[in-house]
C-alpha positions in Angstrom: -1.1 12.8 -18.7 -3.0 15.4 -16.8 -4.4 15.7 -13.2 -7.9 15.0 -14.6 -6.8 11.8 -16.2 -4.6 10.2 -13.2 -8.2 10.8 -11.3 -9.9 8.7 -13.5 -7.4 6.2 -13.0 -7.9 6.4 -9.2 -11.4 6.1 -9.1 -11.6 3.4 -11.1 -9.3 1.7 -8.5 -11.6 2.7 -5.7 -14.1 0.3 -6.2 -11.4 -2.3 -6.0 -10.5 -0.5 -2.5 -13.5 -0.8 -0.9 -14.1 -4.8 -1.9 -10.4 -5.2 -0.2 -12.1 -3.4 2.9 -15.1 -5.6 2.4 -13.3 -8.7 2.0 -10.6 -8.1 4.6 -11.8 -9.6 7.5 -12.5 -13.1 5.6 -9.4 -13.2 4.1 -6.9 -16.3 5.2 -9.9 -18.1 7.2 -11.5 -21.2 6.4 -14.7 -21.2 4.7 -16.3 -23.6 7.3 -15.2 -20.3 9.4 -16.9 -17.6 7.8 -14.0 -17.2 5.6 -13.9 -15.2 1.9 -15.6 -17.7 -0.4 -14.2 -17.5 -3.8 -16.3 -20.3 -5.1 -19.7 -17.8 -4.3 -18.5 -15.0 -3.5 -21.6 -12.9 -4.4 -23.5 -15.1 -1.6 -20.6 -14.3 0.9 -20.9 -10.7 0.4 -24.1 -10.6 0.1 -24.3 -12.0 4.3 -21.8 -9.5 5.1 -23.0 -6.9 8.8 -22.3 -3.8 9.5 -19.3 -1.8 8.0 -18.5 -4.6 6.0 -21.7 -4.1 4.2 -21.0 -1.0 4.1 -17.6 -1.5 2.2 -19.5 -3.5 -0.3 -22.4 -1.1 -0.7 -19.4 1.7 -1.5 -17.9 -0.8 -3.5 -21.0 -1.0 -5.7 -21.9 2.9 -5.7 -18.4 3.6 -6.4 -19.0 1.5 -9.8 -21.9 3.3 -10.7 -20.4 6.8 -10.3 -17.6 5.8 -12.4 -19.7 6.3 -15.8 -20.6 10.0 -15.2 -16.7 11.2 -14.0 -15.4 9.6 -16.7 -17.7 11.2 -19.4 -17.6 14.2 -17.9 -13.7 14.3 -17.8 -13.6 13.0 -21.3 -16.3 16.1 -22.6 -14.6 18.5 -21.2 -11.4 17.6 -22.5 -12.8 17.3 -26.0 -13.8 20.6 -25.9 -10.7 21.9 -24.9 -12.1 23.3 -21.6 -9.6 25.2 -19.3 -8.0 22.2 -18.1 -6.7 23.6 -14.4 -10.8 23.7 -14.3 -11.3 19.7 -15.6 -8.3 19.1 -12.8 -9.9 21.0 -10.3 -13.6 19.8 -10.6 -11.8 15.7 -11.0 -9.5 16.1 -7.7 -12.5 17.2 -5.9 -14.6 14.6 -7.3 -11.9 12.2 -5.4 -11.4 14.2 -2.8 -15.0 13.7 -2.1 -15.1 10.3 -3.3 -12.8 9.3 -0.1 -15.2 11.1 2.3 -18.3 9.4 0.7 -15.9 6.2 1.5 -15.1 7.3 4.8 -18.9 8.3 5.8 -19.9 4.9 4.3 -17.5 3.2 6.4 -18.3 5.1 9.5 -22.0 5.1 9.1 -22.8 8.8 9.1 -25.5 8.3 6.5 -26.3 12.4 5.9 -22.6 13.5 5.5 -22.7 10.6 2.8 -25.3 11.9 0.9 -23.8 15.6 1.1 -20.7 13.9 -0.5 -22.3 12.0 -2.8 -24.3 14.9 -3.8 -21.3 17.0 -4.6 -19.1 14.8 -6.0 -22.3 14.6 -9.3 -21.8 18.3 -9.3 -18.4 17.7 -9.9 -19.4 15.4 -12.7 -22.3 17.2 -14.5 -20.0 20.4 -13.8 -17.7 18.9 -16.0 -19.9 18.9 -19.0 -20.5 22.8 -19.1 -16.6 24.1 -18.3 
């Protein structure tokens, strides 16, 4: 397995990070008590504040970034690019994928978008190595 593939393992796992984050502070309280509710959950998260909302708003971007990475990843291997290049430009992509996280979390909405913004280079990069 190569360096490029064990990172599209991890970010598929990051979206299922950040709803752990989301989630965390309801989790083993009472419903009646603002607890996770696994019977609606979509409502629960859907009331959540501040960096909780935020956890769940990465949650949801990570999702959608998924697609891209993984095509990318999966081009460039099928054309037998140089792979130290599809494992550099993937690592990044993670690399950067935990700041976007971390930005997310921390509510510094322009380093976000800076990470965000080159962790798709990363991605469309992938489809000319």
């Amino acid at each position: 397995m190569t360096l490029a593939e064990i990172c599209i393992l991890i970010a598929c796992l990051l979206p299922i990070v950040c709803a752990g984050i989301a989630k965390s502070q309801g989790f083993g309280k009472a419903r009646r008590d603002g607890g996770f509710d696994n019977h609606d959950p979509r409502a629960w998260l859907a009331g959540l504040q501040g960096w909780q909302a935020r956890a769940h708003a990465a949650q949801l971007n990570s999702f959608e970034a998924l697609p891209l990475f993984i095509a990318g990843v999966l081009v460039a291997q099928h054309h037998h690019a140089v792979q130290q290049t599809v494992n550099a430009l993937a690592a990044a992509f993670i690399v950067l994928r935990i700041g976007f996280i971390w930005a997310y979390l921390t509510d510094r909405a322009s380093l976000r978008s800076a990470l965000w913004t080159l962790g798709l280079i990363c991605c469309v990069g992938q489809f000319f190595v």
